[in-house]
C-alpha positions as CSV (number, residue, x, y, z in Angstrom):
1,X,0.0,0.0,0.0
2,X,1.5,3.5,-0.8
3,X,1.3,6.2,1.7
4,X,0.3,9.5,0.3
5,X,-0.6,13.6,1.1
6,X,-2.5,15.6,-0.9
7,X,-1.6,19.1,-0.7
8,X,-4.3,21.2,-2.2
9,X,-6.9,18.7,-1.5
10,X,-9.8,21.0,-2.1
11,X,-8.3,22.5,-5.2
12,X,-9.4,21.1,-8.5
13,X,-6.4,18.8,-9.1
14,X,-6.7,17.7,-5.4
15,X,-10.4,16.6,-6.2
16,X,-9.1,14.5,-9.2
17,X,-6.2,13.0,-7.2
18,X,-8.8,12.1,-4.4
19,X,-11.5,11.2,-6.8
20,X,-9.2,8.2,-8.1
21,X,-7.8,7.7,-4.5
22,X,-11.5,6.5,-4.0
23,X,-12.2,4.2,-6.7
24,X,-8.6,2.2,-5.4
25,X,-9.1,2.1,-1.8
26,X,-6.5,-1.0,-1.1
27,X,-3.8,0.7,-3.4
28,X,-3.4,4.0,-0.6
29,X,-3.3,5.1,2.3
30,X,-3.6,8.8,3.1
31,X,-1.2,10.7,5.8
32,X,-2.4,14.0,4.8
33,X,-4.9,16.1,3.3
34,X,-4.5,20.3,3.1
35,X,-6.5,22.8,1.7
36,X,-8.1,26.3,2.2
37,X,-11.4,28.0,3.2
38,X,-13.5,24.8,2.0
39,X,-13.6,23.4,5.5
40,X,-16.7,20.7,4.8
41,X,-14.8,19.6,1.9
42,X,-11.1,19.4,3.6
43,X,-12.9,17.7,6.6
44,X,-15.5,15.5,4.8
45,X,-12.6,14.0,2.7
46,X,-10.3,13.5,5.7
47,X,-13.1,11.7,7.2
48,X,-13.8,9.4,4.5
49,X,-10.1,8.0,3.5
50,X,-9.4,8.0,7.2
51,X,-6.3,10.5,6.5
52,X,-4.3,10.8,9.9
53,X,-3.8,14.6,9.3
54,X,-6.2,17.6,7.8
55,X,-4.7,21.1,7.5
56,X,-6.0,24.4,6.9
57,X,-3.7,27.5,5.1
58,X,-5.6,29.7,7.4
59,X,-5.0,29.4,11.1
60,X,-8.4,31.5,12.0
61,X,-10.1,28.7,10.6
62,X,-8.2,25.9,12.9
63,X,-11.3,25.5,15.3
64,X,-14.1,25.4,12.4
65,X,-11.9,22.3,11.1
66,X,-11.7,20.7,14.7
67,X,-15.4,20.9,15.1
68,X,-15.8,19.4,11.5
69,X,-13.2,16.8,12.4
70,X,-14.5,16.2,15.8
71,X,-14.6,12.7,16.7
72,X,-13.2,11.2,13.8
73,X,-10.1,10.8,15.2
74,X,-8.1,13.0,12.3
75,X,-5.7,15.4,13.9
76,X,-6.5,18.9,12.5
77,X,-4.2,22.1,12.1
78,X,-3.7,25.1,10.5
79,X,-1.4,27.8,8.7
80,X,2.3,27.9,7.0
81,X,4.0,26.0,9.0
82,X,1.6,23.2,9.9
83,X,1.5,22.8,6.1
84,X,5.0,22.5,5.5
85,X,5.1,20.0,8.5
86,X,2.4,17.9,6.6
87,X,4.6,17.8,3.4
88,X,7.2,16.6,5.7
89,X,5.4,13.8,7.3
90,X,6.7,10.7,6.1
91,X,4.9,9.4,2.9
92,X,5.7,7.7,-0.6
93,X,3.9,10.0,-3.0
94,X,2.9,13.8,-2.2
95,X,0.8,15.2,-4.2
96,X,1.7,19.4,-4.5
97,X,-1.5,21.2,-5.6
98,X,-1.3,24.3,-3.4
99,X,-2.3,27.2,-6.3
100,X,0.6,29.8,-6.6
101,X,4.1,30.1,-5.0
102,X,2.6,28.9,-1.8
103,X,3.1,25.3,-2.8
104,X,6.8,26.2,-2.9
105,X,8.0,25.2,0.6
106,X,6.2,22.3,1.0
107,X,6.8,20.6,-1.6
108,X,11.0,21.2,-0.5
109,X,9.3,20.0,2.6
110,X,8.0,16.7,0.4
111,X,11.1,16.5,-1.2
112,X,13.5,16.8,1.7
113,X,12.0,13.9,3.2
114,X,12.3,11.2,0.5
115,X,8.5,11.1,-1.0
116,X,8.2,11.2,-4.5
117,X,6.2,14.5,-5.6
118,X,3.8,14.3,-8.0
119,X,4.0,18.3,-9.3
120,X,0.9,20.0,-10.1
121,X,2.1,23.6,-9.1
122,X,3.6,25.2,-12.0
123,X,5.3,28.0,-10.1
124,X,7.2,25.6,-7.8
125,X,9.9,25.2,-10.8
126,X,8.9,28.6,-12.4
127,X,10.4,30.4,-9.0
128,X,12.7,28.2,-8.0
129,X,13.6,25.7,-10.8
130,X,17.6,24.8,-9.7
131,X,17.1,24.6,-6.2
132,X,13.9,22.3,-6.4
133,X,15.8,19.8,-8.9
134,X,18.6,20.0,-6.4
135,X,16.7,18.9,-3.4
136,X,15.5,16.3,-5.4
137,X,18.8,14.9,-6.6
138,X,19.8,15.7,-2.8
139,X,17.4,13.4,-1.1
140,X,17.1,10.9,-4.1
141,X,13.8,11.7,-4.6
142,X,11.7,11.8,-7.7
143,X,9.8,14.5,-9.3
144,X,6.7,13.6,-11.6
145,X,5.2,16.1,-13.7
146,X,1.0,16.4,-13.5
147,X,0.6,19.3,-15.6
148,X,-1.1,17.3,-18.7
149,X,2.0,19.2,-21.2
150,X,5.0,18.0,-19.1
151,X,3.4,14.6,-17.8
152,X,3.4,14.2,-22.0
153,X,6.5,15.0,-22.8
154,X,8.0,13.1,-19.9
155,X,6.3,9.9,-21.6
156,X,7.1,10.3,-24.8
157,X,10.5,10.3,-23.4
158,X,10.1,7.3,-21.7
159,X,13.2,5.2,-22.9
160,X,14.5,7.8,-25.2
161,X,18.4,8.9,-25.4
162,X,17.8,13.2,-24.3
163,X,20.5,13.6,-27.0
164,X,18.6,12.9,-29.6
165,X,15.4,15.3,-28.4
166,X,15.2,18.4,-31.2
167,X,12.6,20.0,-29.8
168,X,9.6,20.3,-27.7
169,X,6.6,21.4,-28.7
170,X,3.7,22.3,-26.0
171,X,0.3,22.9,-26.8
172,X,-2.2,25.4,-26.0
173,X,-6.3,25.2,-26.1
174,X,-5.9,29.5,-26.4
175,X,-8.7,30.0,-23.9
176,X,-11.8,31.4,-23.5
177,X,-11.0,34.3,-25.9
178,X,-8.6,32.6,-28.8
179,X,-11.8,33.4,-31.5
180,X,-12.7,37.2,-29.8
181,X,-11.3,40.2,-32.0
182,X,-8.3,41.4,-30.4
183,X,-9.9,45.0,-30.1
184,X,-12.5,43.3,-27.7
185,X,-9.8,42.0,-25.2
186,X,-9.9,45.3,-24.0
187,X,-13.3,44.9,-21.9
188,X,-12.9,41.2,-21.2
189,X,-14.2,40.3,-17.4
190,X,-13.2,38.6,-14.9
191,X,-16.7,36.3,-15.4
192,X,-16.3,35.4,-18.8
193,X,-12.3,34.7,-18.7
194,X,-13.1,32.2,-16.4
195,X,-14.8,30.0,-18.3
196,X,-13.0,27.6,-19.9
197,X,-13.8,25.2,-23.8
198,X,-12.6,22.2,-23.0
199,X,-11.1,21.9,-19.4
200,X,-12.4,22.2,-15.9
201,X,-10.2,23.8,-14.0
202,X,-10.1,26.6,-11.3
203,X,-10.9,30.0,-11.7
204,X,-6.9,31.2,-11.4
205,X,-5.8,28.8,-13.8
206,X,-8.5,28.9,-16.1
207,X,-7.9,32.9,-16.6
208,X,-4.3,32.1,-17.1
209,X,-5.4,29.7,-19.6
210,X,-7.3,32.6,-21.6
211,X,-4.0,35.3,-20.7
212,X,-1.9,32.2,-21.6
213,X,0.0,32.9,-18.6
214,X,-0.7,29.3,-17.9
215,X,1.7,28.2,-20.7
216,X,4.3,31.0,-20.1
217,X,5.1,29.3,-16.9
218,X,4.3,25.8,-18.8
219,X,7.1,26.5,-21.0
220,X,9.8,27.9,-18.1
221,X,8.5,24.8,-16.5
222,X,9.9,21.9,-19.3
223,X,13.3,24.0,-19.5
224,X,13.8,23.4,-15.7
225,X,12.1,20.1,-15.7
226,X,14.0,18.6,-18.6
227,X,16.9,20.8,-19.1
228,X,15.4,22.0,-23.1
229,X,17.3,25.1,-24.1
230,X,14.5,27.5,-24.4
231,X,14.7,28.0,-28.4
232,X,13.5,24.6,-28.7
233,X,10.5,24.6,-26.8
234,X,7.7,25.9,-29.1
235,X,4.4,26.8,-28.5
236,X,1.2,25.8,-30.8
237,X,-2.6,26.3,-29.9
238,X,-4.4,23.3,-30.7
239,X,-7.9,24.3,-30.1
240,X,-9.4,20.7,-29.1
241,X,-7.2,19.8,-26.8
242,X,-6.3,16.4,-27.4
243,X,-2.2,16.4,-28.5
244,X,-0.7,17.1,-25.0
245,X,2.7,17.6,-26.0
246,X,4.6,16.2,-28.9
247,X,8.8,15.6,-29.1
248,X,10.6,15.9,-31.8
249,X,13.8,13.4,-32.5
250,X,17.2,14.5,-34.5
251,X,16.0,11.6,-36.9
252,X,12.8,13.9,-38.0
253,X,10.3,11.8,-36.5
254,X,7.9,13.4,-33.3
255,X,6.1,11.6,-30.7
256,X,2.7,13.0,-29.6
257,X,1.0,12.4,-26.5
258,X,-2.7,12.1,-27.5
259,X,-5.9,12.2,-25.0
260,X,-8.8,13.2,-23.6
261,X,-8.6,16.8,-21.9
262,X,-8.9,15.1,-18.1
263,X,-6.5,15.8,-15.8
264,X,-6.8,12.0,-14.3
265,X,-4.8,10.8,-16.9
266,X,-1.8,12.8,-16.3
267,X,-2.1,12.4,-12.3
268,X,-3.0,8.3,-12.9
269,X,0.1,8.2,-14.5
270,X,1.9,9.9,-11.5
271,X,0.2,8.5,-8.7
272,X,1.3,4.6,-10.9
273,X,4.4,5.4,-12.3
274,X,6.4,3.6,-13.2
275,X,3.5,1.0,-14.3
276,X,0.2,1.9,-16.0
277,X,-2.6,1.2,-14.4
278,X,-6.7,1.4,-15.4
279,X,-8.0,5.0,-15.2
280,X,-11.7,6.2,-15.2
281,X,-11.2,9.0,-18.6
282,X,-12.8,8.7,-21.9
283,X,-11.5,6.4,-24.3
284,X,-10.7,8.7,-27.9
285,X,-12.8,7.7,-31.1
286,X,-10.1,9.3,-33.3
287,X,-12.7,8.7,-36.4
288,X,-15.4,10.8,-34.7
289,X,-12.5,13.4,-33.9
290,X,-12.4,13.7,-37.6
291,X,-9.1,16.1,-37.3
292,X,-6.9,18.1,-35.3
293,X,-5.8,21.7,-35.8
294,X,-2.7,23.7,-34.7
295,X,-1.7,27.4,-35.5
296,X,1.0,29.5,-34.2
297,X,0.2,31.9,-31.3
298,X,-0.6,35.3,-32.3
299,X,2.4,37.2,-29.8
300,X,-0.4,40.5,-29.9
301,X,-3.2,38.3,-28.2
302,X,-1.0,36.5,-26.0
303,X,2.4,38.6,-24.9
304,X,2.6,36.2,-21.7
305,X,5.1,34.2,-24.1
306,X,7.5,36.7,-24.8
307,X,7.7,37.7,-20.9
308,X,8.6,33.8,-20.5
309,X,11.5,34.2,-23.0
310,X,12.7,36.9,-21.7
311,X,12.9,35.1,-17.9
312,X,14.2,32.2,-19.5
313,X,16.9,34.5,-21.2
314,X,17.9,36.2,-17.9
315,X,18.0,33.2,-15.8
316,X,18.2,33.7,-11.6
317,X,15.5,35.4,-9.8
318,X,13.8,36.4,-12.8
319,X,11.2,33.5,-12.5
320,X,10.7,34.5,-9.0
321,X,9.9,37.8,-10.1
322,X,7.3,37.1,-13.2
323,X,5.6,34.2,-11.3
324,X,4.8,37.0,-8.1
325,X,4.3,39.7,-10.3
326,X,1.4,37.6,-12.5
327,X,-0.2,36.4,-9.4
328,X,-0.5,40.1,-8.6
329,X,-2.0,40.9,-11.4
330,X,-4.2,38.4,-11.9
331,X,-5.6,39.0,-8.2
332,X,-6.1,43.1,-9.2
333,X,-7.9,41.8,-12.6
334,X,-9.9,39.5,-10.8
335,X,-10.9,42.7,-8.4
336,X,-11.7,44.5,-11.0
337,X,-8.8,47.1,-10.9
338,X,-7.2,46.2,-14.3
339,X,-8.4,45.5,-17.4
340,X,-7.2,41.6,-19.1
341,X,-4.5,43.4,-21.3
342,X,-3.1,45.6,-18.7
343,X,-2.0,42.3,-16.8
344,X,1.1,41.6,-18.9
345,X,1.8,44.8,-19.4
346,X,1.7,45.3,-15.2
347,X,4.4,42.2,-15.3
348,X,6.5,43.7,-17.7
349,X,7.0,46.9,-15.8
350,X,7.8,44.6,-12.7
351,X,10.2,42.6,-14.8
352,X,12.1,45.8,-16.2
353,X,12.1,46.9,-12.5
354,X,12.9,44.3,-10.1
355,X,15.2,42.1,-12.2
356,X,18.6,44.8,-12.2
357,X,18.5,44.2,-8.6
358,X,18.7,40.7,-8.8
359,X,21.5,39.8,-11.0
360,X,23.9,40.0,-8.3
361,X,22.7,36.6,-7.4
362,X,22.1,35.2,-10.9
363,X,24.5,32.6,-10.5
364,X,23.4,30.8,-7.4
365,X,20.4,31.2,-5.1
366,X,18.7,30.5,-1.6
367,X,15.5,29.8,-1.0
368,X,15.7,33.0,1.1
369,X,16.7,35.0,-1.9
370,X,13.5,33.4,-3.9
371,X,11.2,34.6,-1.0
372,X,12.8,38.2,-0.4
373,X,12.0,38.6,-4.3
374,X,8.4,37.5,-4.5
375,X,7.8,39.8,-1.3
376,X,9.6,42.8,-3.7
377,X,8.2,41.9,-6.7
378,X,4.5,41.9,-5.0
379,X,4.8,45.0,-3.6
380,X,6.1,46.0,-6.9
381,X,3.3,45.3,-8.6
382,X,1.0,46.8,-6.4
383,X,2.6,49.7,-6.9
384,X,2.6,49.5,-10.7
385,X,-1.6,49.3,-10.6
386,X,-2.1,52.2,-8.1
387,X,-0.2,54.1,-10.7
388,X,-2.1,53.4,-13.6
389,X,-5.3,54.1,-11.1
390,X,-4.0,57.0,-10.4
């Protein structure tokens, strides 16, 4: 039986992971479950797979989640550090789902102690790509990708010499507005960005999928992850979502990764690896498909890419810096306070900004250096959007 933690339980992905968790009751058993202001849910999953541990981000909330927990016999607890103690409890597989650059300690927490994590939290690598795959390599732990792009190229690597990759190419659905006019961008809400073609996913992500934000980081993400020079990881929007990720060989031939957009596949695969196992997601009739359509991003509709060459280029903190800066501005869009547009244009100024002061540690980093410039580059952006208010 493999012992597990889910971190980001409540979340989307954590649903999934939980959701197959049930249907293979003998394969697991759960040390931990976290999660945020969804208190019923956190508690009336730690009740049902009999986890040993439920936490809360948010220590005011530590004595709703003891009543909910009462008499179950789960421990509850609450805040930053409980969390990261959770991650470190001892466990096979972790699961890191925490939204943002929160999931960033606790899964070195996961790490540190031997588990494999299973990485669903893009900005984990984004902000602090080196010292992550270090910790691994450190502890002799494993890192498996869940984001459905990287969880495809990693298997079509699967036996493959790395010398011989040419390139990687990661797709992109384009989001809820890859068919508006670009002059209606402009008064795009919150609402209608968050609504999503072909995948269910959270409100964050799913606006990140329409900025392409999402795949900015997606594509910082596979040069950490598998050590691609940046010009040859390519971008294509592939509007139905079925070719995850395809490689490309110095021979001329590619490898595609072809499924159905469920994010069950790509954690299945995880929560099994190295082995396959039967998963609950549709099975492709490729004849009722009928075809499959890629173009080339349009850089005016989606300038997110260019921001994530440009970190790529500059290397250090920089990642640090664009992953703070977009969750900024994605939490003044969702408030109302920018417009869709004005969010890449907000990270931009924080990039030009914040990066000159970083350089000086370009070459190597601490996870204390990682922290000090999200904190700057937060405050950075806030600043950035008062001005334009003003």
């Amino acid at each position: 039986m493999k012992r597990i933690s889910i971190l980001g339980a409540t979340g989307s992905i954590g649903q999934s992971t939980i959701d197959l968790v049930r249907r293979d009751r003998e394969g697991f058993d759960v040390v931990a479950l976290t999660g945020g202001r969804n208190i019923a849910r956190l508690a009336a999953d730690a009740r049902e797979l009999g986890a040993a541990l439920a936490v809360t981000a948010h220590d005011e909330l530590l004595d709703d989640l003891r009543a909910a927990l009462a008499g179950s016999g789960v421990e509850a607890a609450a805040g930053a550090t409980a969390l990261n103690e959770a991650a470190a409890r001892p466990a096979d597989w972790v699961m890191s789902a925490i939204v943002g650059a929160a999931g960033l300690a606790p899964g070195l927490a996961a790490l540190g102690q031997g588990a494999t994590l299973a990485l669903a939290n893009k900005e984990t690598l984004v902000a602090a790509g080196p010292l992550v795959m270090a910790a691994a390599r450190d502890s002799g732990a494993q890192v498996l990708p869940v984001d459905s792009e990287h969880s495809a190229i990693f298997q079509a690597l699967r036996g493959e010499d790395p010398d011989t990759v040419e390139r990687v190419v990661i797709t992109a659905s384009g989001g809820a507005f890859r068919d508006w006019p670009l002059e209606r961008l402009a008064t795009a809400t919150p609402a209608e960005a968050a609504t999503h073609p072909n995948w269910d996913m959270g409100q964050r992500i799913t606006i990140d999928s329409a900025s392409m934000f999402n795949k900015a980081l997606e594509v910082i993400e596979a040069k950490e992850f598998f050590g691609i020079h940046p010009d040859r990881i390519e971008v294509l929007v592939h509007p139905e979502s079925l070719v995850h990720a395809l490689v490309g060989f110095r021979d001329g031939a590619m490898i595609a990764h072809v499924g159905p957009p469920d994010m069950r596949h790509a954690i299945g695969h995880a929560m099994y690896w190295p082995r396959r196992s039967d998963l609950p997601v549709a099975r492709l009739d490729l004849a009722q498909v009928g075809q499959l359509s890629f173009h080339a991003p349009d850089p005016r509709r989606y300038p997110a890419l260019g921001l994530a060459r440009q970190v790529m280029a500059e290397g250090g903190l920089a990642g640090a810096i664009f992953n703070a800066a977009k969750e900024r501005a994605l939490d003044h869009f969702i408030a109302r306070h920018l417009g869709f547009c004005h969010m890449s244009e907000v990270v931009e100024d924080v990039l030009a900004r914040e990066m000159p002061a970083t350089r000086p540690n370009a070459a190597g980093f601490s996870l204390d250096d990682v922290f000090e410039a999200d904190r700057r580059a937060r405050l950075c952006a806030d600043a950035v959007v008062q001005e334009r208010i003003e």
